[in-house]
N, C-alpha and C positions, 0 to 999 in steps of 0.2 A: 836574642832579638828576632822577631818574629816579621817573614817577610810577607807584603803583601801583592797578592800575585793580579796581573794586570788582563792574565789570558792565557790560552793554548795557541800555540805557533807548528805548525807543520810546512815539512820541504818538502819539494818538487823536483823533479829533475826537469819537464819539461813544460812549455804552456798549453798544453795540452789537458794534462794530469789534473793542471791548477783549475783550468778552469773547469774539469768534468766534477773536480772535487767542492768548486763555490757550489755551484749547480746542489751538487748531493747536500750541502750544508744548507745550502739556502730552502729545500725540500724538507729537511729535516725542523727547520722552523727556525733556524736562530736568523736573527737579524743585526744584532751588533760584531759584523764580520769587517775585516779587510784582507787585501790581497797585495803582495807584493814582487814586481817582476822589473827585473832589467831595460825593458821594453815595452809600450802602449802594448795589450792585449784588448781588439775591438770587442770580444762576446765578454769581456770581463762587466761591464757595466749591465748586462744583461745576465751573467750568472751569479750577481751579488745582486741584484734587484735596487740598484742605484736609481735614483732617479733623475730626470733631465734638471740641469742648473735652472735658476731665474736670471742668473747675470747677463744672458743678453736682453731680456726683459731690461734690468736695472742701465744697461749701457743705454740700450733705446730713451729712457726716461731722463737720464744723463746728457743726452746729446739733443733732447727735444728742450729740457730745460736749458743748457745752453745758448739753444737756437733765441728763445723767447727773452735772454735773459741781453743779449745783443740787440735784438731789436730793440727789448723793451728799454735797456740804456739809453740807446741813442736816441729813441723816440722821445723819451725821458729829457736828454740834453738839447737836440736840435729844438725841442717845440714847446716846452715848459720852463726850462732853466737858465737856456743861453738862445733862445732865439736870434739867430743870425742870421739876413737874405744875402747870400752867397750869388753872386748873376742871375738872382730873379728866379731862381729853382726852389719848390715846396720845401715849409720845413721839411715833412713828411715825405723824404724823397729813396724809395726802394731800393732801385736800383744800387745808390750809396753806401746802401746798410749792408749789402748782402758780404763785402767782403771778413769783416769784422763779427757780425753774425756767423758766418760759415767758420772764422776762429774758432770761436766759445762753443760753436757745435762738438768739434771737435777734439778744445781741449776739455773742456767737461766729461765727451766720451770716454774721452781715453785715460780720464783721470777716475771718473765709475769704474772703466776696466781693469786696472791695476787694483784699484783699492777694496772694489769689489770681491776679486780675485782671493786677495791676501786674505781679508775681513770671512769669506764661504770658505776658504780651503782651513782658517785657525793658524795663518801664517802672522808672522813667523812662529816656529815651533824650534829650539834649538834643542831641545830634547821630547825623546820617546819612548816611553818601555820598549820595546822592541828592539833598539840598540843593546839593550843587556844581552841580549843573547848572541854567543861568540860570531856563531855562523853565519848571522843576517847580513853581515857587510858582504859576503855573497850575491846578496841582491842585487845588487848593482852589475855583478858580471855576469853570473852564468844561474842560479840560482831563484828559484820560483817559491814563494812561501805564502800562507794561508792562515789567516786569527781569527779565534772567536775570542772575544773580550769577556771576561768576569760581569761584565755590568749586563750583558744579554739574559731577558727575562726565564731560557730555557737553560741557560747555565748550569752545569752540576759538575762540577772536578771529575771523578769518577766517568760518570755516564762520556761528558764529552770527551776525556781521554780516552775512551776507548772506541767512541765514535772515530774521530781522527785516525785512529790506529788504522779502524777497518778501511779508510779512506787510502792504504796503502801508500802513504810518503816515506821517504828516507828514513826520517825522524821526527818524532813529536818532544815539542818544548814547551817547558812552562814559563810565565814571560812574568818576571817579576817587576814592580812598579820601580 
């Protein structure tokens, strides 16, 4: 049975290494990279050439439709559907809406932000090539690692194995799917 390989994985001793190594990769031209470390590294999003999210964009849009979706209910109920004068106060009356409006702001945000979240990051994910490989549970404690993916347009088994090598890591792995 013939296995099909999903990338090259290279280890790091420190966040240092990792990230002078996206740097060199990212120079070299590949683009379908990740990085993996125990800990946020802030220049990693900048030496993998990441680019900035939309989801606060999409939150904003989330909590402005909310906003609209409260008034526009109640504007909806008080003055079209159930018109009822309450002590002589406009159907149309502001100040009454805002606390219910300021709900649906918020839950609508915070429900773009979660969903958001899961839907940009490909969550959930219970499996990953990358788990094949013994060593990666590393990651999480001490242990800094670096992939370029098979599906990267400058791909070449050969070429990028030995790319890697020069990048001086512990060890270089092949990360089968």
């Amino acid at each position: 049975m013939e296995k099909n390989l999903y990338g090259l994985m290279a280890e790091f001793d420190t966040p240092t290494q990792l990230v002078d190594a996206a740097r060199k990769v990212r120079e070299a031209g590949y683009t379908k990279t990740d990085a993996f470390s125990p800990f946020p590294i802030h220049e990693m999003d900048e030496a993998l050439g990441i680019r900035r999210s939309i989801l606060p964009y999409l939150v904003f849009g989330g909590g402005v439709t909310g906003l609209l979706l409260g008034i526009g209910l109640q504007v909806f109920v008080h003055y079209i559907d159930y018109p009822l004068n309450v002590g002589g106060r406009p159907y149309i009356s502001i100040p009454s809406f805002v606390p219910a409006a300021y709900e649906l702001t918020i839950l609508l945000a915070g429900f773009t932000a979660v969903f958001g979240m899961l839907f940009l990051n490909g969550l959930p994910r219970p499996y990953h090539p990358v788990f094949n490989v013994p060593r990666f549970a590393l990651a999480t404690r001490e242990k800094f690692f670096l992939v370029i993916e098979t599906a990267d347009p400058k791909f070449e088994y050969d070429d990028s194995k030995s790319f890697m090598e020069s990048l001086n890591p512990q060890e270089v792995f092949d990360v089968d799917e």
